[in-house]
N, C-alpha and C positions, 0 to 999 in steps of 0.2 A: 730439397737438399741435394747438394753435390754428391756423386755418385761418390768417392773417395769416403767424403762425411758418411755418408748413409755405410759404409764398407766398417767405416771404422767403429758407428754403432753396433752391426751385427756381431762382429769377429771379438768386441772388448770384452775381453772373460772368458771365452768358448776355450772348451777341448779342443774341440775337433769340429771337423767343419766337412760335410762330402756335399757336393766339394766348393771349395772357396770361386771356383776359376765359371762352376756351372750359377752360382750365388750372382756374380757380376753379370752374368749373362743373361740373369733373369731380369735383375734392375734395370738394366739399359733395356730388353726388351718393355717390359711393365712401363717404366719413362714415355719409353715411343707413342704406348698404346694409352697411354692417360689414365691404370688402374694403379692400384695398391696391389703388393704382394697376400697371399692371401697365407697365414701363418695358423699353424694349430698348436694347441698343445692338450693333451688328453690325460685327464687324473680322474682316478677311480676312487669312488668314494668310503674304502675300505673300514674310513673314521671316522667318529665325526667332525674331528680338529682338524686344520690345516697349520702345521707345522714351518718353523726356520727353512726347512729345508726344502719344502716346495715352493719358497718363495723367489728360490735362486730361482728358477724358468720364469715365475710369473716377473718377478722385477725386469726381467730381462723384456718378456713381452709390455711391460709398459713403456721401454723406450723403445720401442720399435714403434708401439701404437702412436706415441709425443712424435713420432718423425712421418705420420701419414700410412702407416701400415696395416690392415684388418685383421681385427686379432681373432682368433675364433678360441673360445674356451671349451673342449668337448668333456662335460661330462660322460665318466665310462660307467652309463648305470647300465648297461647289459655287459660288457666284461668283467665288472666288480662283481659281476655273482658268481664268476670263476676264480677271479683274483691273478694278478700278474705273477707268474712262475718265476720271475728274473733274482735270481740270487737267493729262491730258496731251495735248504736240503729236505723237504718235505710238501708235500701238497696242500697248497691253502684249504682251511675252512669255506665251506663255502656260503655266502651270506644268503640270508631272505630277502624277498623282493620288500619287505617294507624297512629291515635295516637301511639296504641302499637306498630308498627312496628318504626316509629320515638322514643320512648321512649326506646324499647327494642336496639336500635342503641347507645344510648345513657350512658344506661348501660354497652353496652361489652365494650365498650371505657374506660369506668372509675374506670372497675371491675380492669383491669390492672395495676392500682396504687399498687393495694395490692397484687392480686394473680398473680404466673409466668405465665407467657403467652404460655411459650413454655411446661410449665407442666399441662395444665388445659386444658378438655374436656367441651367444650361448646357446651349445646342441648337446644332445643326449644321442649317444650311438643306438639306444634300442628303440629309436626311431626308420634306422635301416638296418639293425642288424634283428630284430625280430620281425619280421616278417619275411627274411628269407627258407625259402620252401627248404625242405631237408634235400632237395634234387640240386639247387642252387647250394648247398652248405659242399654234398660231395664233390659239387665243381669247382667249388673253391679249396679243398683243401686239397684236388687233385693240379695244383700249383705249383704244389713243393713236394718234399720228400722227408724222408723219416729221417734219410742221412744227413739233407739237409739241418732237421732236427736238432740232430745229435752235434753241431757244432757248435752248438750253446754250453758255455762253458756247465752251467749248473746241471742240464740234462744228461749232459755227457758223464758229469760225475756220483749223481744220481745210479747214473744204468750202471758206472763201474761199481758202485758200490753195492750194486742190487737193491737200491731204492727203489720202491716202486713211483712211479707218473704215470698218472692219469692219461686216458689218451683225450680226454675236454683241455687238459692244457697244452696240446701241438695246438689247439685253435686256438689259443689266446693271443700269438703271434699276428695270426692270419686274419684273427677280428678287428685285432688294431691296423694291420694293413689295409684291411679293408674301408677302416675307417678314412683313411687319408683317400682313397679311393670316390669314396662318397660325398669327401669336400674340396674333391677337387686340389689340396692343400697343395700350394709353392713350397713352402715351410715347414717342415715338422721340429719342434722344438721337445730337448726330454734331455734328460742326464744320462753320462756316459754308461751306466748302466742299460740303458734304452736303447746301446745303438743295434741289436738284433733283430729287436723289432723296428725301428726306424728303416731299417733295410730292405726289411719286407713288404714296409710299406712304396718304397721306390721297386720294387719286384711287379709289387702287384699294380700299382700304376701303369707299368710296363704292360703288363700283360694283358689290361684293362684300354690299352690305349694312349694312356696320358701320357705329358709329360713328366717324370721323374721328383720324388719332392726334393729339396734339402733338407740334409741331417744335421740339426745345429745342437752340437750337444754341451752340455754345461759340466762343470765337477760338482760331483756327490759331497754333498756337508755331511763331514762325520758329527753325530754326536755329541752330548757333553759328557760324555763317556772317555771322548778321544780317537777312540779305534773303529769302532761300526759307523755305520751308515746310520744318518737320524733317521729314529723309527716311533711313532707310538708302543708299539709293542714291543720293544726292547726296550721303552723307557727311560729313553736318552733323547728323549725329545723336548724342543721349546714351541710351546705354540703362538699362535699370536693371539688367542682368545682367552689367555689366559691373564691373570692377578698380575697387575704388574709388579708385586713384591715380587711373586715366583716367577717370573720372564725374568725381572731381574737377578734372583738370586741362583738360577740356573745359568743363567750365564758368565756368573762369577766362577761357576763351579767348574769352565772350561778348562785345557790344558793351557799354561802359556802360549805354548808352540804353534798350539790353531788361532791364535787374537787373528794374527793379521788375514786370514783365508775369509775371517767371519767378517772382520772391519767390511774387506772386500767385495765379499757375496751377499752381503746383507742388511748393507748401509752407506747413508747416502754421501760419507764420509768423501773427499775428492780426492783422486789420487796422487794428486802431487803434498796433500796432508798427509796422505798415508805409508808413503816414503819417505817422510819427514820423519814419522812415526816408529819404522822400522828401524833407522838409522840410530834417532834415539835410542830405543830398546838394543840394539844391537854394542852402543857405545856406551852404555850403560847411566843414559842423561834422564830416560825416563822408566820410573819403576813399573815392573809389569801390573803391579794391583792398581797402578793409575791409568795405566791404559786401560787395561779391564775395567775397569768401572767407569769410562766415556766409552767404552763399548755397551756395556749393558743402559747407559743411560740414551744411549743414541737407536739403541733396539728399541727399548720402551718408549720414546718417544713417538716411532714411526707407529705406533700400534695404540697407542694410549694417550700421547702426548707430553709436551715438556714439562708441565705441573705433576704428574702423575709420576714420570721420570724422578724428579727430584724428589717426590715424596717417597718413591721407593729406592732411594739411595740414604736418605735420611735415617730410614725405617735398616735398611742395613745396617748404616754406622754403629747407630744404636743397639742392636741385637750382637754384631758380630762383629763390632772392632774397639768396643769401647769398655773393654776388660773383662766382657761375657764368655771371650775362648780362651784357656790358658795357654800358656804358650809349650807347658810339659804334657801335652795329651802322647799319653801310651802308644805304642805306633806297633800293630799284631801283627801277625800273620795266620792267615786263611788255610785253610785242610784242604789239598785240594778235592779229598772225600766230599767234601760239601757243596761242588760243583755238580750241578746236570751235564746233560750231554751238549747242553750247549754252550758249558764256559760261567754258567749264569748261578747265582745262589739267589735262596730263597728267603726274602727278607726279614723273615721270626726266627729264620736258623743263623743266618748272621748275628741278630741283637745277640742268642743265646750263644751261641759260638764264642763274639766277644765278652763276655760274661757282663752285658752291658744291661741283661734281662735274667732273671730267674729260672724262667718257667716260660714254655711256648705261650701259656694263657696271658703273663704278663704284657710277651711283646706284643701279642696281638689287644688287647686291650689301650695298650699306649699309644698303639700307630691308629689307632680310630680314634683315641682322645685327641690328636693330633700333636703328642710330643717325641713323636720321633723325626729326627731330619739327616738325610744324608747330602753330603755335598751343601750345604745351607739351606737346601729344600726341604720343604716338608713335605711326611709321606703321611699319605689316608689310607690304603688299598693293603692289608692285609696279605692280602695272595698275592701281590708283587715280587718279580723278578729283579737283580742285579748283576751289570757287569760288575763284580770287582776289579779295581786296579791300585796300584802303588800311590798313597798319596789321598784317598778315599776318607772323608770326614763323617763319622756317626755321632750321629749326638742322642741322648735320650734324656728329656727333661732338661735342666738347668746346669745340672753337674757332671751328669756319665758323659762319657769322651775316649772316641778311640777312631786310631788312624791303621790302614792297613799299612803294614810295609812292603 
């Protein structure tokens, strides 16, 4: 492919790019020499689902690999027992060696939705990073520096706060650096939340000899929350392993405002349909429930297929637009006493809060029966967390109904 073409796959979509001008330099080099770039991208198997939102990096490595690129997929089952520090106020749990090992199983399985199987290089970092000697760890962590550290937004706010960090998570940085180090990587691919450690990994390259990787970073998919970052553990997640009723009906549950981000980063929708799309919605030609749901049917497709698509839209109509939701549901408002520290309520004190439940024993009983649903999804997990926001659907059973305001 023409160098331009090849430019225009990398950059279509990206943040940020360090840097676009060292990116070209590498093609034309690579070109001369007759290799493939050599591209990573590194997910830790914290879950066991792979979610919407890691699919932005991996879809991105599939068109790289369709244009002749080596994709390398690093499993992080020796970082995953620390857990990436990036954007939290507290220190991760930290996993057993056989959660990761069942979660990291879990991952290769379902990375293959998206990426070719028979083109993709799958490594696990606790292939070189466990075996380094504790003599070899102190020389690597004498690379950087504390202050360095401390320019990480989250650590830095952490210390103000007098939070405590761990001192295993200054090396969680330094493991992923290392990792690039170990594969050699042209490429480093991660969401913009990754570019600190992306950094370190062109540091440590440096300092190890190599050439420098690129940083090709992608935008973070919020949630069907709206606001956060999709997470399993926030529970604003879709994954692709999932019901395609519920892939579908969480995606309904989006804001308007995000259709087009998701159209974008997560389906194979073409982009001159998609500014067709916009303009519609914007000129008020096409309703946003109509969009939304060839969004949701265009997700469930790529993961399920088009029979199953339409089965679960069918399966929608029927449940929730065919005079199963009234149109006068109560629209409450939330205490914000009922908030944890992180914004979140808890989902038998919301049923009870909305007087949509009796008694804690009730709600918890309902949501194992499985007749509670928020946003059109159904909930099973008792001890579940929620963001609240404006606009939020509870249902319980056939009849109870309430909207936050």
């Amino acid at each position: 492919m023409e160098l331009d073409a090849q430019l225009e796959v990398f950059l279509r979509g990206t943040a940020e790019v360090i840097s676009p001008e060292e990116l070209k330099e590498k093609l034309i080099r690579a070109d001369k020499e007759g290799r493939p770039l050599r591209i990573k991208l590194g997910v830790d198997p914290s879950a066991p689902d792979i979610h919407l939102g890691h699919t932005v990096p991996l879809r991105k490595m599939r068109q790289l690999q369709e244009i002749g690129h080596q994709i390398v997929f690093l499993v992080g089952d020796f970082t995953g027992r620390i857990g990436d520090p990036t954007g939290r106020s507290d220190t991760r749990k930290q996993l057993s060696a056989e959660e990761i090992e069942r979660n990291a199983k879990s991952y290769t399985d379902q990375v293959f939705k998206i990426l070719d199987r028979e083109k993709t290089v799958v490594e696990y970092n606790s292939s070189w990073l466990a075996p380094l000697t504790f003599a070899e760890v102190v020389q690597l962590a004498a690379k950087t520096t504390v202050a360095r550290m401390l320019e990480r937004d989250d650590f830095a706010r952490r210390f103000a706060e007098n939070r405590p960090i761990g001192v295993h998570e200054f090396f969680y940085p330094l493991m992923q650096g290392y990792d690039s180090v170990a594969l050699r990587a042209d490429v480093e691919m991660g969401g913009t939340d990754q570019k600190f450690n992306l950094l370190m990994g062109r540091q440590l390259q440096r300092d190890f000899g190599q050439e420098p990787q690129i940083c090709l970073m992608l935008p973070i998919l919020e949630g069907i929350d709206g606001t956060l970052k999709m997470s399993k553990s926030l529970g604003n997640h879709i994954g692709i392993d999932e019901p395609p009723a519920d892939m579908y009906g969480k995606t309904m549950a989006i804001p308007d405002e995000l259709m087009m981000k998701y159209f974008e980063l997560v389906t194979d929708v073409p982009m001159a349909e998609l500014r067709a799309l916009a303009s519609g919605l914007k000129e008020g030609k096409v309703h946003p429930r109509d969009a939304k749901m060839r969004l949701a049917r265009e997700i469930v497709s790529l993961y399920h297929g088009t029979k199953a698509a339409e089965e679960a839209e069918d399966n929608f109509k029927t449940v929730f637009q065919q005079g199963d939701v009234p149109e006068d549901i109560p629209e409450l408002t939330l205490s914000q006493e009922l908030l944890d520290e992180n914004g979140e309520v808890w989902i038998v004190r919301l049923l009870t809060a909305l007087d949509l439940c009796s008694s804690s024993s009730e709600a918890r009983r309902l949501i194992t029966q499985g007749a509670v649903s928020i946003d059109n999804v159904k909930q099973s997990d008792p001890e579940c967390k929620l963001k609240p926001r404006r606009g939020l659907l509870v249902r319980v059973g056939k009849r109870r109904f309430a909207r936050l305001g």
